[in-house]
C-alpha distance (Angstrom), angle and dihedral (degrees) to the residues before:
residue distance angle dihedral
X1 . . .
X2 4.21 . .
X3 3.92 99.9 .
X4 3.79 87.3 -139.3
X5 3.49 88.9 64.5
X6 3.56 87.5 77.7
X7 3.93 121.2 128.3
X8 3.87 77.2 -1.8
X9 3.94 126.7 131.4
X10 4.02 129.3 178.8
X11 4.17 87.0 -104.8
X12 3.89 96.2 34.3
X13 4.22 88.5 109.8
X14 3.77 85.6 66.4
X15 3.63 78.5 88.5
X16 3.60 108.3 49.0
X17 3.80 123.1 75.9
X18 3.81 105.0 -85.3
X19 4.15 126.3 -156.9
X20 3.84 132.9 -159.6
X21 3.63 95.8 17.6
X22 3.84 114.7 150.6
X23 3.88 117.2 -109.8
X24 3.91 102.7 -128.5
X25 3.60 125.6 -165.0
X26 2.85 103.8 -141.0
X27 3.83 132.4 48.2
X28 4.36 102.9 -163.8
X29 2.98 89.4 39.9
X30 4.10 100.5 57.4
X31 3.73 84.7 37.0
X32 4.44 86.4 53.6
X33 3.84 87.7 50.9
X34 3.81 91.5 44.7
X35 3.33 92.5 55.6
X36 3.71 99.8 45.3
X37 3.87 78.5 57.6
X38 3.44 102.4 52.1
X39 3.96 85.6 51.6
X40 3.48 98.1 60.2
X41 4.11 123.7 96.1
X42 3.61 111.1 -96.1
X43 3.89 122.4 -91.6
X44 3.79 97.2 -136.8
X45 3.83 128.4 17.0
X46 3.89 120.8 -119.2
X47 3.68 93.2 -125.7
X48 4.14 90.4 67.0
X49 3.56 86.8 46.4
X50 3.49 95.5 65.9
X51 3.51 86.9 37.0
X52 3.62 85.2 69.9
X53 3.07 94.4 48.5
X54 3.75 93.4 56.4
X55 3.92 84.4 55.9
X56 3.87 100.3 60.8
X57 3.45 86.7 42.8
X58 3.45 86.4 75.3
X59 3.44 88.9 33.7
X60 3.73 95.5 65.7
X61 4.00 87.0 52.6
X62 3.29 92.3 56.1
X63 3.10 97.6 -113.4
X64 4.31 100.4 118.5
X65 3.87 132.8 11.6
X66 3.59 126.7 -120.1
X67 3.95 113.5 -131.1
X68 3.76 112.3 -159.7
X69 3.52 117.4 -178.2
X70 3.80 144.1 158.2
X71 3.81 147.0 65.2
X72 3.40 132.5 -1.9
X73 3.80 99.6 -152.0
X74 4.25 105.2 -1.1
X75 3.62 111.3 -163.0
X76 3.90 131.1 -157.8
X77 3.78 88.6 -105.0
X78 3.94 81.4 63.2
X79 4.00 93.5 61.0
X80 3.93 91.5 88.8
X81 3.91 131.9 113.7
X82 3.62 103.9 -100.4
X83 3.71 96.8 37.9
X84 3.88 91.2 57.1
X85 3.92 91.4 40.9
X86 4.11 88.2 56.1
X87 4.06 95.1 45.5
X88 3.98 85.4 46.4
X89 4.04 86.4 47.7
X90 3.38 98.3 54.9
X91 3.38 105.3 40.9
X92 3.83 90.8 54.6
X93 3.80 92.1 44.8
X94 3.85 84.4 53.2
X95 3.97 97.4 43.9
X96 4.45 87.3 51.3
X97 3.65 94.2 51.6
X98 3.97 92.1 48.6
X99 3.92 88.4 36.5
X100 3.59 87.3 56.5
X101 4.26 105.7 37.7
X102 3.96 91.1 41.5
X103 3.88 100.3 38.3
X104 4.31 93.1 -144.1
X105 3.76 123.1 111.5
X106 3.92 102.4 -97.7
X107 4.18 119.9 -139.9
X108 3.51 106.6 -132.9
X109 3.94 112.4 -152.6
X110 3.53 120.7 -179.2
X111 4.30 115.8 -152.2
X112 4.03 80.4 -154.0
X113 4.12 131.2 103.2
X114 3.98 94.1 43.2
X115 4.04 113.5 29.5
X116 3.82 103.5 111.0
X117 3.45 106.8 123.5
X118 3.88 124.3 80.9
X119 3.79 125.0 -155.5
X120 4.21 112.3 -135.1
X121 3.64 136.2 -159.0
X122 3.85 90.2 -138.2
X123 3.93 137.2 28.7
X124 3.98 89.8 -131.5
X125 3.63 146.3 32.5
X126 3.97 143.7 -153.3
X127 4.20 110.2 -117.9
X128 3.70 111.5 175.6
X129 3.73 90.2 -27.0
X130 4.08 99.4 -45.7
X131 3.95 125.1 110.9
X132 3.62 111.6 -129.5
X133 3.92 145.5 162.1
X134 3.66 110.8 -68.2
X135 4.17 116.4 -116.1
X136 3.31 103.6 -107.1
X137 3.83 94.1 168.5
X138 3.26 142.0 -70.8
X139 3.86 99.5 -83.6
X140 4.27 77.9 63.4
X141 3.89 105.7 34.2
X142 3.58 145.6 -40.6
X143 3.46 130.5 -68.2
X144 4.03 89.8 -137.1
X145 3.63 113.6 92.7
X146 3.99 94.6 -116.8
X147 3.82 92.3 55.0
X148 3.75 102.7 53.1
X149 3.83 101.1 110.8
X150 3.79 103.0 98.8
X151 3.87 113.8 -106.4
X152 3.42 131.3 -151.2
X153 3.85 93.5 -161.1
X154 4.19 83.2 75.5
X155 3.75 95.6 63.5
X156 3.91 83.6 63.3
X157 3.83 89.4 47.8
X158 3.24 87.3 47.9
X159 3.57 104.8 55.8
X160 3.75 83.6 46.5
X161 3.84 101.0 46.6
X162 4.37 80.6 55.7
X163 3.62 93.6 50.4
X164 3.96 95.9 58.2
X165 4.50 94.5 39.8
X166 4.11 76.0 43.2
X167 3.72 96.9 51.7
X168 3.95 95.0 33.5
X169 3.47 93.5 56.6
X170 3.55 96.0 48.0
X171 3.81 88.3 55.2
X172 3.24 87.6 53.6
X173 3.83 98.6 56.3
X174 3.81 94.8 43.8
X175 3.66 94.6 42.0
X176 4.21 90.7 62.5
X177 4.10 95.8 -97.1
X178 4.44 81.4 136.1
X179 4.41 90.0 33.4
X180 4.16 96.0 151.1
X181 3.79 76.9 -148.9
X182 3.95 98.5 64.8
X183 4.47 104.5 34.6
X184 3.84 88.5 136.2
X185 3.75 92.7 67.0
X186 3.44 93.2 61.5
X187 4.10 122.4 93.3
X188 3.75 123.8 -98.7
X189 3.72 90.5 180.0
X190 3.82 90.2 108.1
X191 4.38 86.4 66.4
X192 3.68 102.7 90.3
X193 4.61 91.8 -177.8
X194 3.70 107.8 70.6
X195 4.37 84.7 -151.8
X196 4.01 82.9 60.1
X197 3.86 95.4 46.2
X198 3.99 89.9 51.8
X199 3.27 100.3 44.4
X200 3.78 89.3 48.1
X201 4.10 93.2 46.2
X202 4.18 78.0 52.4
X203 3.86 87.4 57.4
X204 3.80 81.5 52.3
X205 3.71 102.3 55.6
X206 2.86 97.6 38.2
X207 3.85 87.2 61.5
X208 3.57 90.7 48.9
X209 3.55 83.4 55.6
X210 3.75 96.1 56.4
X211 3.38 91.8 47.5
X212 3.72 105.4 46.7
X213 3.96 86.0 54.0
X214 3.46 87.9 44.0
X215 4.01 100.6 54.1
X216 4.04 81.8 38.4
X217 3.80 91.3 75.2
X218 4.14 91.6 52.6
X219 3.32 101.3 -97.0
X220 4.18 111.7 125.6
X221 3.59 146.8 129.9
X222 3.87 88.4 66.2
X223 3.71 103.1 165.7
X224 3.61 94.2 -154.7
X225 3.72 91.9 64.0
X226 4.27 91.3 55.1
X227 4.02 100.6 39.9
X228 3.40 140.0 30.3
X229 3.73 136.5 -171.0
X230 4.14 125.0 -93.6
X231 3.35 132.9 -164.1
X232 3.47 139.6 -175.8
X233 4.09 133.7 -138.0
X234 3.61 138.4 169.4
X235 3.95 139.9 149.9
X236 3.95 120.0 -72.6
X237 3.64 92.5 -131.5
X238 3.65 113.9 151.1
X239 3.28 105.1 34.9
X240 3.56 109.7 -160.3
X241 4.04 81.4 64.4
X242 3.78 91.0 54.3
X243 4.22 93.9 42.5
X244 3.59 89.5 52.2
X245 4.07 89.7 50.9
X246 4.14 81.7 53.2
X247 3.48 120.1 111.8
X248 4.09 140.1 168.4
X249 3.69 122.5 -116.0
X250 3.97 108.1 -171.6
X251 4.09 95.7 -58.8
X252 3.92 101.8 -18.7
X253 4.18 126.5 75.0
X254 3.85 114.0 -141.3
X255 3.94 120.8 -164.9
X256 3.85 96.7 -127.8
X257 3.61 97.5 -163.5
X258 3.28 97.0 79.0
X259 4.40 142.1 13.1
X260 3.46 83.8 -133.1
X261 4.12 143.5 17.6
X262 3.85 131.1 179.5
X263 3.83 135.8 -159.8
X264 3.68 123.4 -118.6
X265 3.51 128.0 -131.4
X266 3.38 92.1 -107.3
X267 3.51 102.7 56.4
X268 4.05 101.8 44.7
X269 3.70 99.3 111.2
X270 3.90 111.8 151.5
X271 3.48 85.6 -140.2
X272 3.62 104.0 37.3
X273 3.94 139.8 98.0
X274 3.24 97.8 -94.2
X275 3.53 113.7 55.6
X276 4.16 81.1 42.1
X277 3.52 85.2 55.4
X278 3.87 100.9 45.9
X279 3.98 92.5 39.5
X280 3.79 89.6 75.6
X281 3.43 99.4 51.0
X282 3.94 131.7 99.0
X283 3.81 95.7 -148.7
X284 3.59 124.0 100.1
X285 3.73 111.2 -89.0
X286 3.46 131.5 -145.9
X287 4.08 134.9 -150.8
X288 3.65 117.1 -159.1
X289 3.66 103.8 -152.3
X290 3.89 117.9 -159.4
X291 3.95 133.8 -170.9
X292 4.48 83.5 -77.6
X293 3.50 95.1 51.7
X294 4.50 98.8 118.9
X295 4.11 107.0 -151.8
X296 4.07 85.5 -128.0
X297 3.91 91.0 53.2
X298 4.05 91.0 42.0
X299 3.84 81.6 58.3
X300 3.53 104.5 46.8
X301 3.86 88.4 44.0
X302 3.80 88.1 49.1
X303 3.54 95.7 51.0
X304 4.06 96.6 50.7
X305 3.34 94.8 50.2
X306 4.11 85.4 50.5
X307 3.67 117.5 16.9
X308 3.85 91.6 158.0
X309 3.82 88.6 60.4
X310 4.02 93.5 -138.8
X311 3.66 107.2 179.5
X312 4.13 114.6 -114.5
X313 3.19 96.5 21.4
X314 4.31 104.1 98.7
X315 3.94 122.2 37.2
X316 3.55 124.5 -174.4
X317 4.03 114.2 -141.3
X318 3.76 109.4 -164.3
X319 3.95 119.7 -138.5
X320 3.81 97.1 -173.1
X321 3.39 114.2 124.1
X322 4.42 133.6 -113.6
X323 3.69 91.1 -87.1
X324 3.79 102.5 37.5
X325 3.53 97.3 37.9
X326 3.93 99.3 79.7
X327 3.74 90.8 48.4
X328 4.30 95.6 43.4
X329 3.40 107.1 40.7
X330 3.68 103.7 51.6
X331 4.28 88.7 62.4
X332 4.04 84.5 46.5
X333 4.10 93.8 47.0
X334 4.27 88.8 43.8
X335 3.95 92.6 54.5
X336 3.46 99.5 43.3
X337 3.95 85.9 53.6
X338 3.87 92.3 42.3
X339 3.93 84.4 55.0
X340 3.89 91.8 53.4
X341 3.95 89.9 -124.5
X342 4.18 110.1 157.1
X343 3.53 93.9 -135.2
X344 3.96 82.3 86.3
X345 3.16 122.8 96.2
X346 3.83 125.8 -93.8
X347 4.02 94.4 -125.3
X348 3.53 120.0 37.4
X349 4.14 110.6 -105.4
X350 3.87 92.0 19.8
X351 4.04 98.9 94.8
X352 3.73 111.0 -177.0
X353 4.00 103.3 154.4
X354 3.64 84.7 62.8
X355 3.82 123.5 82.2
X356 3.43 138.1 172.9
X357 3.34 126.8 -119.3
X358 3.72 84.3 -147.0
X359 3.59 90.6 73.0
X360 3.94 103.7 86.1
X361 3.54 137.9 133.9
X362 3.45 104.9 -108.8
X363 4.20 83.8 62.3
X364 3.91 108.5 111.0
C-alpha cells in the first residue's frame, strides 16, 4: 500500500480547504451526474497505470524520456477525427526524432481524452460591461455568455467526450497509425521551416534504411516496430469529477480516468484538498511548478505526496518561463537531490523527471 495513504480515504479532502471548485446550483442534481459518472466503465485500467509508472522509473534514472504533449484547455469541439489524428501525429513525430537523437526508449503521454477543466485567477469576469461566471472549461460551463452557470450535466459529457478521443486513439495505435514500416504516410504539415522538415524526412529514411537491412537478415514481425504505447494525462481539477473516477484495487485506489494526473500551481496547498486528495492515490502524480514554487516547499510538497520515496511515481513539470527557467530550475533540481527524492535525476545535470510544460504539441 502507498504509505501516504495513511489515515487517508477517497473523500478525506472534503475536509481540507479546497480552491477553484465550481459553484453549482444545484446540489441533486451534481450528485445525479456524479453518479452517472461513477457508473460508467473506467477510461484506463490500473494495470497500465502502474505500467507507467514502471516507465518513469526508468525515466528518473535516466535511462528513458518522458514526452508530454497536447492541449492546454481541449474542448468537446476538439473530440473529432482529424483533430485527434493531428495530436496523435505530432506527438509520434516528436517521440521518433528524440527516439532517434537520444538513443533511450521515450514515454509518450498525451494531456488529451480528459483536460476540460481550467483553473482561474478570479470567480468572475467583465464581458461588454457585465460580471459573469468565469470559463472554467467546458467540463464546467460554456464559454458563450448564456452558458456560464456551471453545469453538472458536462461532467457526464465529459466523461463521454474522453471515452470516444480515448478509444479513437487507441484504434489508431493498434490499427498501424505509429507502423515503423509506413513513417512517410504520416503528415508533416504541422513543420512550418522547410530546413526542419528535411532534416526530419532524413531522420525518416534513414529509418527506413535501418529497417529494410534489418528485416533483410530474417528478422520481422517485431511488434515494437508497428505499435507503440499511449498514455493519457491531465490536471485533477475538480475533484468531485476525479473522486468519482476513484476506485479500489485489493488495498490501493487508482484514479481511472486517467494513467496519469498533475497538480496545478494553483492548487498545491500543503494543507489543501488537493494534495490530500492526490496523496492517496497510486497513479503517477504530477507538480506543476511555476516562477513561486521555493526549493524547500517543492520538497516538503514532494515528500507528502510520497513519503515512501517509490521511484516513478512524482514528476515535477516546470512552468517558468524561457528567460527564468535557466536561473529557477537549477535551485529546484539541487534540493530535490539534496533531499534524496527519486524524481532526480540519476547523473547530476541530466534532469529527466523534470518536464516542461513548455514542451507541448501545439509548439512549432
Amino acid at each position: 500500500m502507498n504509505d501516504a495513504a495513511a489515515n487517508w480515504t477517497p473523500d478525506s479532502w472534503r475536509d481540507k480547504p479546497i480552491v477553484q471548485q465550481p459553484k453549482y446550483a444545484d446540489a441533486l442534481a451534481l450528485n445525479t451526474a456524479l453518479d452517472a459518472v461513477r457508473s460508467m466503465p473506467p477510461l484506463v485500467n490500473h494495470g497500465e497505470v502502474d505500467a507507467l509508472r514502471a516507465h518513469l522509473a526508468k525515466a528518473a534514472r535516466g535511462e528513458a524520456f518522458l514526452l508530454q504533449g497536447g492541449d492546454c484547455a481541449e474542448r468537446f469541439a476538439d473530440c473529432r477525427k482529424a483533430a485527434i489524428e493531428a495530436k496523435l501525429k505530432i506527438l509520434l513525430q516528436m517521440s521518433l526524432v528524440l527516439t532517434w537523437g537520444a538513443r533511450i526508449p521515450v514515454i509518450r503521454v498525451g494531456r488529451m481524452a480528459g483536460q476540460y477543466a481550467k483553473p482561474r485567477s478570479s470567480d468572475t469576469e467583465i464581458a461588454d460591461g457585465h460580471e459573469l461566471p468565469s470559463y472554467r472549461g467546458d467540463i464546467v460551463n460554456g464559454i458563450q455568455k448564456s452558458a456560464r452557470d456551471p453545469d453538472p450535466e458536462r461532467l457526464i459529457s465529459a466523461y463521454h467526450h474522453s471515452a470516444a478521443t480515448l478509444n479513437y486513439a487507441r484504434a489508431l495505435v493498434d490499427g498501424g497509425f505509429a507502423d515503423l514500416h509506413h513513417p512517410h504516410h504520416w503528415d508533416l504539415g504541422f513543420v512550418r521551416s522547410s530546413a526542419n522538415r528535411a532534416a526530419y524526412e532524413d531522420i525518416v529514411d534513414r529509418i527506413r534504411d535501418a529497417i529494410d537491412f534489418v528485416e533483410s537478415t530474417g528478422v520481422r514481425g517485431t511488434a515494437a516496430l508497428k505499435t507503440v504505447e499511449l498514455f493519457c494525462s491531465h490536471e485533477g481539477l475538480l475533484l468531485d469529477y476525479e473522486g468519482a473516477l476513484t476506485e479500489p484495487v485489493g488495498e490501493r485506489w487508482y484514479n481511472l480516468g486517467a494513467h496519469f494526473l498533475w497538480i496545478g500551481d494553483r492548487t498545491r496547498q500543503l494543507d489543501g484538498a488537493h494534495v490530500e486528495y492526490f496523496r492517496g492515490l497510486e497513479n503517477p502524480i504530477g507538480i506543476k511548478a511555476g516562477p513561486s514554487m521555493a526549493p524547500a516547499d517543492l520538497v516538503e510538497l514532494i515528500t507528502t505526496l510520497e513519503p515512501a520515496n517509490r521511484p516513478g511515481r512524482i514528476t515535477v513539470i516546470t512552468r517558468l518561463g524561457a528567460g527564468r527557467i535557466a536561473e529557477a530550475l537549477p535551485p529546484l533540481v539541487q534540493a530535490v537531490q539534496a533531499a534524496g527524492r527519486t524524481i532526480g535525476p540519476a547523473k547530476p545535470g541530466r534532469p529527466k523527471a523534470f518536464t516542461s510544460d513548455k514542451a507541448r504539441s501545439e509548439r512549432r
